[in-house]
C-alpha positions as CSV (number, residue, x, y, z in Angstrom):
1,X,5.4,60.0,-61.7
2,X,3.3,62.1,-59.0
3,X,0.4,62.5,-61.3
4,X,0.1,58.3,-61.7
5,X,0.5,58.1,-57.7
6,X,-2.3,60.8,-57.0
7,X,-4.5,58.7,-58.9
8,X,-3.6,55.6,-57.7
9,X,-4.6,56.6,-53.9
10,X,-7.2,58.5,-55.4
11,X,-8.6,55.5,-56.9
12,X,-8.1,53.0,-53.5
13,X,-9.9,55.4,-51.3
14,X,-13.0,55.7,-53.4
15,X,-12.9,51.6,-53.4
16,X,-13.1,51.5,-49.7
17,X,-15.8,54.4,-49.6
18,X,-17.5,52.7,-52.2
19,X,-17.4,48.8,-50.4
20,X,-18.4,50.4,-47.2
21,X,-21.4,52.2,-48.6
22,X,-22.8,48.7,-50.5
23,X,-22.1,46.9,-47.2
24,X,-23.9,48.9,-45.1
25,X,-27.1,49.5,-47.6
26,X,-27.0,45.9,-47.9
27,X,-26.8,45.3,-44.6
28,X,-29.9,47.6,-43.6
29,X,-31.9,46.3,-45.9
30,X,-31.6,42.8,-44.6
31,X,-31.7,43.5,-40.8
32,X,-32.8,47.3,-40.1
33,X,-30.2,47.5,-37.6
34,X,-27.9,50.6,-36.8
35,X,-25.2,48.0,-34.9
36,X,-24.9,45.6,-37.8
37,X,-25.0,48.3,-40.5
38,X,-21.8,49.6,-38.4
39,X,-20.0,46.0,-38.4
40,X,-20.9,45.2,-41.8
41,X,-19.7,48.8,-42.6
42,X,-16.4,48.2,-41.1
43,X,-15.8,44.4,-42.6
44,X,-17.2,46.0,-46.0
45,X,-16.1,44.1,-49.0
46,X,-15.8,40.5,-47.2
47,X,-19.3,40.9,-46.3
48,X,-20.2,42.2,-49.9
49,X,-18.3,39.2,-50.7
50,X,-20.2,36.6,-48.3
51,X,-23.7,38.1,-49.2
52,X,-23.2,37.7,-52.8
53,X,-21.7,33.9,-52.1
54,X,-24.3,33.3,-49.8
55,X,-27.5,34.4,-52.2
């Protein structure tokens, strides 16, 4: 039971890590901005969400 609950978190942090890092490469890439990078960084997979919605 501890093993299947180690991989569980294991698995939902490297989701977040990984939504973050799209959002914010996205998000430079569009607007070369440190400050949106951050928000978009921080909202990550809504605005991974919107861009792919709103392309």
């Amino acid at each position: 039971m501890q093993q299947i609950r180690t991989y569980t978190t294991s698995a939902t942090r490297a989701g977040i890590g990984f939504g973050s890092a799209l959002a914010i490469t996205i998000s430079w890439s569009l607007h070369k901005s440190i400050l949106w990078a951050i928000i978009h960084g921080v909202l990550s997979w809504f605005y991974v969400i919107f861009y792919i919605l709103t392309r």
